[in-house]
GUZAZA-377596 format. One record per residue: residue in three letters; x, y, z of N, C-alpha, C, O in turn. Coordinates in steps of 0.05 Angstrom, whole numbers, plus 5000, padded with zeros to 4 digits. Atoms other than C-alpha are relative to their C-alpha. Example, Ala and Ser with C-alpha at 12.3 -4.5 7.8 and 13.67 -1.06 7.14 Angstrom:
<atoms>
ALA501849765000524649105156501850245000503950245013SER498449764999527349795143498550225014499550445018
</atoms>
This chain:
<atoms>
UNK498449785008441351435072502849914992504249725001UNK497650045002447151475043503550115005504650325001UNK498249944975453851345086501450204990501250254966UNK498249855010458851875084503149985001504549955021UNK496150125000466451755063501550304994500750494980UNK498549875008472052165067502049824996501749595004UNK497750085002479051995046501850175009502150394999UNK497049744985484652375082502449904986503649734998UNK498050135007490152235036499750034976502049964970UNK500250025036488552294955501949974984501850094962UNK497150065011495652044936498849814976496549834966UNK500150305012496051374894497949855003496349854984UNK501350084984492151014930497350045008495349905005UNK502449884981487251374966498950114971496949984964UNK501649785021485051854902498549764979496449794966UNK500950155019484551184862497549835019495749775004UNK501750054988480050894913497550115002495449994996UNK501649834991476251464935498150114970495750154967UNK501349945029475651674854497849814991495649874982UNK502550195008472050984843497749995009495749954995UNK501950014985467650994895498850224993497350194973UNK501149735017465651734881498849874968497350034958UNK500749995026464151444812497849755001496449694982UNK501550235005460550854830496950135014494850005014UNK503449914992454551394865501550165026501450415026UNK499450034977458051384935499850335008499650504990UNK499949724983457952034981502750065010503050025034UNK497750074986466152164980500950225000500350354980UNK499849865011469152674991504450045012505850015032UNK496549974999477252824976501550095016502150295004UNK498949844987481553085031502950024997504049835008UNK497250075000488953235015501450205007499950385015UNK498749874982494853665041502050194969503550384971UNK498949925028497153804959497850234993495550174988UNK502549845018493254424934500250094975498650264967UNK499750025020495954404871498049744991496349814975UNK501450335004492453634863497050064998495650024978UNK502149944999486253864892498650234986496350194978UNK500549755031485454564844499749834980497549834969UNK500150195020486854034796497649885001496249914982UNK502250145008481353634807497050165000495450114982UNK501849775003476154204822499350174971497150284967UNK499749915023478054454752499349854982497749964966UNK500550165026477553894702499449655015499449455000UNK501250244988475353284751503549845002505549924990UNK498650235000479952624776500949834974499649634968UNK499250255021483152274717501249715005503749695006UNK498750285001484151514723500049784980498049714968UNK499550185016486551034685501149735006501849705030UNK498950255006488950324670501549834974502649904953UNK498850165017490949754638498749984963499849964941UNK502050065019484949704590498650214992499350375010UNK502149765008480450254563498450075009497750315008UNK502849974987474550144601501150075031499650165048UNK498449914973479450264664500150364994500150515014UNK499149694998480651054635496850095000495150024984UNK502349784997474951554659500250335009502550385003UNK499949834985474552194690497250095030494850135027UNK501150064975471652224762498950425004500650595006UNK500149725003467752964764497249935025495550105022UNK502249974980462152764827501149995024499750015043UNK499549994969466852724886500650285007501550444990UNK499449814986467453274936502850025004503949805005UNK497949984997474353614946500450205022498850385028UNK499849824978477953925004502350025014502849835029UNK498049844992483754295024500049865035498049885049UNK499450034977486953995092500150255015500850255039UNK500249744982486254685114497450145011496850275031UNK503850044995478054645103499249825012496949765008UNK501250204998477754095141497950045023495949915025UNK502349894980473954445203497550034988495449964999UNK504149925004467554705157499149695003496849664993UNK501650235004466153905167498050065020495649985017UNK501450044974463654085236497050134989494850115000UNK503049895011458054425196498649834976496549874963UNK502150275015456453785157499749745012500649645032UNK499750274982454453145165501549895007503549944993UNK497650134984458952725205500149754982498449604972UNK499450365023462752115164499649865012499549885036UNK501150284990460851545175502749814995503449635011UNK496850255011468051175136501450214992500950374974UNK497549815015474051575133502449835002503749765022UNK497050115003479951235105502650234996502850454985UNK497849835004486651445113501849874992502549665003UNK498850075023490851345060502650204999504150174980UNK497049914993497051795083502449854990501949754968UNK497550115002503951505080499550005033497850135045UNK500350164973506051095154499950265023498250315041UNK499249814984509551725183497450295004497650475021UNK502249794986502252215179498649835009496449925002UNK502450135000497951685201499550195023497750355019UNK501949924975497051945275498650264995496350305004UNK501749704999495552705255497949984982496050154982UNK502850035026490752465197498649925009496550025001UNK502550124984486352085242499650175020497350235024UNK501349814978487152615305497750214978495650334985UNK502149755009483953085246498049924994495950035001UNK502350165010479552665218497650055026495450175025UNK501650154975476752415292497550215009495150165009UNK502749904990472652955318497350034980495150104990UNK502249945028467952985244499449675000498749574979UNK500750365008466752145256497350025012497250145033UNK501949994997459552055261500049795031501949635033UNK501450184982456651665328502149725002504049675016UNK499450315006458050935301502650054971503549854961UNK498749975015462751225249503149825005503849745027UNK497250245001469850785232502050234989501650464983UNK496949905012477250945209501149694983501649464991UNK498850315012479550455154503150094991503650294978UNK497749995007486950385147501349934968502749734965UNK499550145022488350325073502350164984502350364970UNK497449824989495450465079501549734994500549525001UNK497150165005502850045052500649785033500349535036UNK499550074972504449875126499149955015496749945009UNK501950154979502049625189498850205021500050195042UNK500849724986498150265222498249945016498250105034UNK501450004980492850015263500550055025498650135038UNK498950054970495749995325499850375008498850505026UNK500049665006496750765307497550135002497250275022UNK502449915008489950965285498249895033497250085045UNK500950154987487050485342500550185030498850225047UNK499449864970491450925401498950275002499050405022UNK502149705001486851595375495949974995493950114996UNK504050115012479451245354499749785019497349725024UNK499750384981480650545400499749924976499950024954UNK499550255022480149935365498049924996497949754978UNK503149975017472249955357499950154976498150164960UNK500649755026473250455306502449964976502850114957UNK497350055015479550165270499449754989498849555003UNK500150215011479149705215501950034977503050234970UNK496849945022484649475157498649934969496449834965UNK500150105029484749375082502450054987503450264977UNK498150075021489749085049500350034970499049864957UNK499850035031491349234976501249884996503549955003UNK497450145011494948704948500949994956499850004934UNK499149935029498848734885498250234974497450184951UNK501449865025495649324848501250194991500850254968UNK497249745012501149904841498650174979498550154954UNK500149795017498650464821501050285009501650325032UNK498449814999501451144809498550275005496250244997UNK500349825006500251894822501650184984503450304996UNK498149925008503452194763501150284991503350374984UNK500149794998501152804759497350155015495450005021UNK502849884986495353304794498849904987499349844964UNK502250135015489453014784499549764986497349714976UNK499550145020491752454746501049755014503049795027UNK499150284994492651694767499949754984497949694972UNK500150245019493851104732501049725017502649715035UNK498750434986494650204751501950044979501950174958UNK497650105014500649994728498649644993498249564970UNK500750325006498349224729497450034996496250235001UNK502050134996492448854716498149975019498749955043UNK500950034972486148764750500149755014500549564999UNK500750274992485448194792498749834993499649624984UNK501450155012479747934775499549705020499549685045UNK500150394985478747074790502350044999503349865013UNK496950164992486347124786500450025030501349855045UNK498349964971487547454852499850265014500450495009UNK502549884978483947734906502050375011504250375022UNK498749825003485848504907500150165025502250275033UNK501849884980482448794961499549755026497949565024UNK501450104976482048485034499650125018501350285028UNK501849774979477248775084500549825026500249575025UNK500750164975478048595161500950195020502350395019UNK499649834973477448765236502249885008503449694999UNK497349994992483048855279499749665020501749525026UNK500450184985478948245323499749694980499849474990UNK500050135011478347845259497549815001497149564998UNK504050125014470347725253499550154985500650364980UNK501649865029466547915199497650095006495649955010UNK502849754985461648465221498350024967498849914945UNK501549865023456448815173502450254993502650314970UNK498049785014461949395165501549874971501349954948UNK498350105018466848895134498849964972499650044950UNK501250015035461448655082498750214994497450194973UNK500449785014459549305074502350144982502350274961UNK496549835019467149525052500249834980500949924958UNK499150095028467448925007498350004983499349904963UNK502249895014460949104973500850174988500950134964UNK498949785013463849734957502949974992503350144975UNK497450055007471449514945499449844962500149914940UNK500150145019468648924901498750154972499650034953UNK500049835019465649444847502650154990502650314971UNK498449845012472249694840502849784991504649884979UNK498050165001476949084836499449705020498249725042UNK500150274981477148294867499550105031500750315037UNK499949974971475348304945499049845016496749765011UNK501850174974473647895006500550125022502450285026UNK498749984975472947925076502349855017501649625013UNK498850154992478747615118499650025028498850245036UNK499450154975479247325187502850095008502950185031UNK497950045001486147385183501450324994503550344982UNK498449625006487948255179503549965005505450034990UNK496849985003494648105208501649874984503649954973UNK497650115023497347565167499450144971501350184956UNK499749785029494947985102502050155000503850174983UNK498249694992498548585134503049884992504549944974UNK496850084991504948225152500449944974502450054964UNK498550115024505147875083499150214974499050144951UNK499849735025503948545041502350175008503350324992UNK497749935003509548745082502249794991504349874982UNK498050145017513348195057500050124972502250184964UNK498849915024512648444988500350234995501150304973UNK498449805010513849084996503150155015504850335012UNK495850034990520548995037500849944975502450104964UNK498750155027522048614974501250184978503550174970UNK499749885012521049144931500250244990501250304968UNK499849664991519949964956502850004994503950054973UNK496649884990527050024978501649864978503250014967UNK497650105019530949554929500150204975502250274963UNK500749825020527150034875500750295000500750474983UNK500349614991528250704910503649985006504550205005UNK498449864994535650614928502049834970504449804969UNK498750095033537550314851499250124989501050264979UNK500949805021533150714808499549884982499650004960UNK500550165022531250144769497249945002496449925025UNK502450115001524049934750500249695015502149555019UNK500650314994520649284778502049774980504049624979UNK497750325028522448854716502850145002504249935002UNK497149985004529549174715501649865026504049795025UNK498750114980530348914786499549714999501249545003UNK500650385004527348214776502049884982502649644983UNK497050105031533448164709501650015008503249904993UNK497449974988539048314753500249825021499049815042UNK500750254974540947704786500950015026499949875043UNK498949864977545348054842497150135017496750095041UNK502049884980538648444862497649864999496149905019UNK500950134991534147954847500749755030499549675050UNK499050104976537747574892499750105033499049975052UNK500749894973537448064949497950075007497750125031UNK503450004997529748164940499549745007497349745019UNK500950214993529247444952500749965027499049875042UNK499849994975533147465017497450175017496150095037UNK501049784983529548025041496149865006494649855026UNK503150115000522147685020500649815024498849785040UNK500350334990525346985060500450115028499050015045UNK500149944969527647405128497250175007496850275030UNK502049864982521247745133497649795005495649775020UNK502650274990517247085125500949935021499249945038UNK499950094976521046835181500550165023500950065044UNK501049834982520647445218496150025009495250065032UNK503050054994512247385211499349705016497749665034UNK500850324991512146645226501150055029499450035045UNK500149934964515646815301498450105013497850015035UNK501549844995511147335306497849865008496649945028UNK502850214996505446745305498550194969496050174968UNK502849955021501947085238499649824977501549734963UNK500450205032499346665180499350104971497350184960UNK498949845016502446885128497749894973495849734975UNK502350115030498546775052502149974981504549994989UNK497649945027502546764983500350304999499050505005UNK499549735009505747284963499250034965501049974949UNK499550045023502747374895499549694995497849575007UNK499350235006504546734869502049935013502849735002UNK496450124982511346594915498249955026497150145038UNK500350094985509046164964502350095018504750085012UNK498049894973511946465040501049785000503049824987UNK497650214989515445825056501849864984503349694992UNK498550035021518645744993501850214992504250174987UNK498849674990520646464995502649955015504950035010UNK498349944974523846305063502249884987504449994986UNK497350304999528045615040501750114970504050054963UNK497549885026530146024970501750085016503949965017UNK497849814990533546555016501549885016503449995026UNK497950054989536346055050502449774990504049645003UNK498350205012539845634998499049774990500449594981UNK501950235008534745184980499749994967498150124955UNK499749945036536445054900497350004988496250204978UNK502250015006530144764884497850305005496950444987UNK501449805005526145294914500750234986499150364972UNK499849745016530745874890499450024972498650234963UNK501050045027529645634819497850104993497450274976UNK503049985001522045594829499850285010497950354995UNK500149764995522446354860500850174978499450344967UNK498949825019526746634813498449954969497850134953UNK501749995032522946374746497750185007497550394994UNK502649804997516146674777500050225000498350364989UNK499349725007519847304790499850104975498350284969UNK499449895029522547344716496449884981496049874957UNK502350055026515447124683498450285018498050485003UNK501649844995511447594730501150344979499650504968UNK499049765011516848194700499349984966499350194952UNK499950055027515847904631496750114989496450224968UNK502650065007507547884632499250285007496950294998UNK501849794999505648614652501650194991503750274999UNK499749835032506049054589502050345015503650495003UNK499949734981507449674641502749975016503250195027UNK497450164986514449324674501450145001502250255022UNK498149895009518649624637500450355017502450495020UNK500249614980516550404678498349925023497750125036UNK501349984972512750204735502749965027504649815025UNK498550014971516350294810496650065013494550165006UNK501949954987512950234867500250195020502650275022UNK500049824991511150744915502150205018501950445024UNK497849844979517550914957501950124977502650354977UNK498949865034521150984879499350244987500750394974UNK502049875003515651384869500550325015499650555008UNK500949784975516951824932503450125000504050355008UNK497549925005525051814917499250234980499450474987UNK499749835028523752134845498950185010500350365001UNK500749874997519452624879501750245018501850495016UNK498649814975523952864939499149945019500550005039UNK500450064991519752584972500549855031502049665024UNK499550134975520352285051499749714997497449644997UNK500450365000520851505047497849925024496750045042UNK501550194973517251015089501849755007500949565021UNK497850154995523550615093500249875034500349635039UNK501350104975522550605171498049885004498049785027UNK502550154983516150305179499449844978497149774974UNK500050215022517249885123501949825006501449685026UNK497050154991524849495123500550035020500749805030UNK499649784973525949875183499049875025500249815045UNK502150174981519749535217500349745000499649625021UNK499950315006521048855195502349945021502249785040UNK497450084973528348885234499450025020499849855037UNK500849884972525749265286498249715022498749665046UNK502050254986520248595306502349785000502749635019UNK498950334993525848035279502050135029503649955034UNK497849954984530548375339497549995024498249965047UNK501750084966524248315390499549694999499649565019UNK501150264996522047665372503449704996503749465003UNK497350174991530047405362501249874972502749674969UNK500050225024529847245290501950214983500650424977UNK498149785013536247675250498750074973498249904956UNK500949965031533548115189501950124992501450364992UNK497949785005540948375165499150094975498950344975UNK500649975021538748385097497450354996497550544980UNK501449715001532548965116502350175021501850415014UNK498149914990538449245162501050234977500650474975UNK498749895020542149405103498250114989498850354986UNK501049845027537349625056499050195013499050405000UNK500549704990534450145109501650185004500950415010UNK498249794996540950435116500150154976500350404977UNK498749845023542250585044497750084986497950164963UNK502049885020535850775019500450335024499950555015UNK500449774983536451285082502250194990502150444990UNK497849845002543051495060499350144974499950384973UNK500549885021540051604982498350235013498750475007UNK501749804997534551965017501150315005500050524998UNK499449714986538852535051502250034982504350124992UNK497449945019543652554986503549965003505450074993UNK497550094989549252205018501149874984503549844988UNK498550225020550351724956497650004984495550044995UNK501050015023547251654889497749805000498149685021UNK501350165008541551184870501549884974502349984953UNK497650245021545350564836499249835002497349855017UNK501050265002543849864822502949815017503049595027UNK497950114991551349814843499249995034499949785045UNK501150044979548149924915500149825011501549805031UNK500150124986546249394926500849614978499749394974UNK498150265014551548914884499749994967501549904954UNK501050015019548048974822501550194974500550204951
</atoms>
């Protein structure tokens, strides 16, 4: 039979996930807290798009459902995979709702910006909690119903999708998630969930908040050498915030973490080698010039940041484990201060 998925979350993320799968046969069905989004898709189906042509479809077989419907589940079958795809700050109430509709042997997959297990894990335990990392794929919700990638797919370049337990073996779940991931983009299983985690929060310390409290696109921040500059600090104190931690960190992308670290700390050679990869990655994806990533995303909206459990989080660990992050210090203050209209979104922010 075939398993049953919900998604609690149909943002960015989650709708572009949940849409593929829904399209690839799967049994998914939408859950979100927007009922404008979800009318939307009930009406004229999921629209997603990409880079390429064969990326734009419209998604018209998944199930949809009002966070307010979420009780008639108790009169269906019980999921078997519900991802929650929230932002950091709903994770716990998205999984308490989720939890009672989880089948028997049913799971909770975290496929979420930030580091949430621990979260999900204190309402399901940690039998029922597993992670997936998205790395580098940025995509947008830009309107109801409507999502689009900003970049490229991965492909053999670079593994998009990693599936793993919180114990870091590779069960039949895991290669069941990358079975179904890998139809939708690059994927493996990893060993390794936390150092993924930790080093997807390295890149998006790097680049949420520098984006959300300037108001500048990706490539506009990689051209400014004042804020490229302070994205490189911020990538080099959270590598050596992970490395105390004990996690094993991966590339970021192409920016090797320990090259990362010795740019931000004065290291010519490496800053050179950082900063060109920066300016070619801003140069090579056609989409640069308007893509931000999700906290930019959540400014332009009105949106609530995730600035805390993002920058926020990174200081929060280097001040337990002893390792100074002033650089995420700063930038959680002033993206907090853009948030509550205390000061403008500027590039002057943050020197630039």
């Amino acid at each position: 039979m075939r398993k049953r998925i919900a998604v609690v979350g149909t943002g960015a993320l989650g709708g572009y996930v949940g849409g593929h799968l829904a399209h690839q046969g799967h049994d998914v069905t939408l859950i979100d807290m927007w009922p404008e989004h979800i009318e939307t898709i009930r009406a004229r189906g999921l629209e997603l798009d990409g880079i390429t042509p064969e990326e734009k479809f419209t998604v018209t077989q998944a199930k949809t459902m009002h966070i307010t419907e979420l009780q008639s589940l108790s009169k269906q079958k019980p999921v078997d995979i519900a991802f929650v795809a929230v932002k950091s700050y709903d994770t716990e109430w998205a999984t308490m709702m989720i939890r009672p509709y989880l089948a028997s042997d049913g799971y909770v997959v975290s496929l979420q910006n930030c580091i949430n297990e621990e979260r999900i894990a204190g309402i399901v335990g940690w039998g029922k909690t597993l992670g997936v990392v998205s790395s580098l794929i940025s995509v947008e919700l830009y309107e109801p119903g409507r999502i689009r990638r900003m970049v490229e797919k991965g492909g053999d370049k670079h593994t998009v999708f990693r599936v793993g337990e919180v114990h870091g073996v590779i069960t039949k779940r895991v290669e069941e998630l990358v079975s179904m991931f890998s139809a939708i983009d690059s994927a493996k299983a990893t060993t390794n969930l936390w150092g993924e985690r930790w080093t997807k929060l390295c890149q998006n310390g790097m680049r949420n908040g520098v984006s959300a409290s300037t108001g500048l696109s990706g490539k506009e921040c990689d051209r400014n050498d004042a804020i490229r500059r302070f994205s490189i600090k911020l990538g080099g104190e959270a590598v050596r915030v992970g490395q105390a931690l004990g996690y094993q960190l991966v590339n970021l992308g192409k920016l090797a973490p320990e090259r990362l670290a010795l740019a931000s700390e004065g290291n010519q050679d490496a800053l050179v080698e950082i900063e060109n990869l920066m300016m070619s990655r801003a140069a090579s994806n056609p989409r640069a010039g308007i893509q931000r990533p999700s906290m930019a995303q959540d400014m332009r909206k009105g949106r609530r940041t995730e600035i805390q459990f993002m920058n926020g989080f990174i200081a929060e660990k280097g001040g337990f484990v002893g390792v100074a992050a002033p650089a995420h210090e700063k930038l959680t203050e002033i993206v907090t201060r853009v948030e509550r209209g205390e000061i403008p979104q500027s590039p002057a922010n943050l020197g630039g």
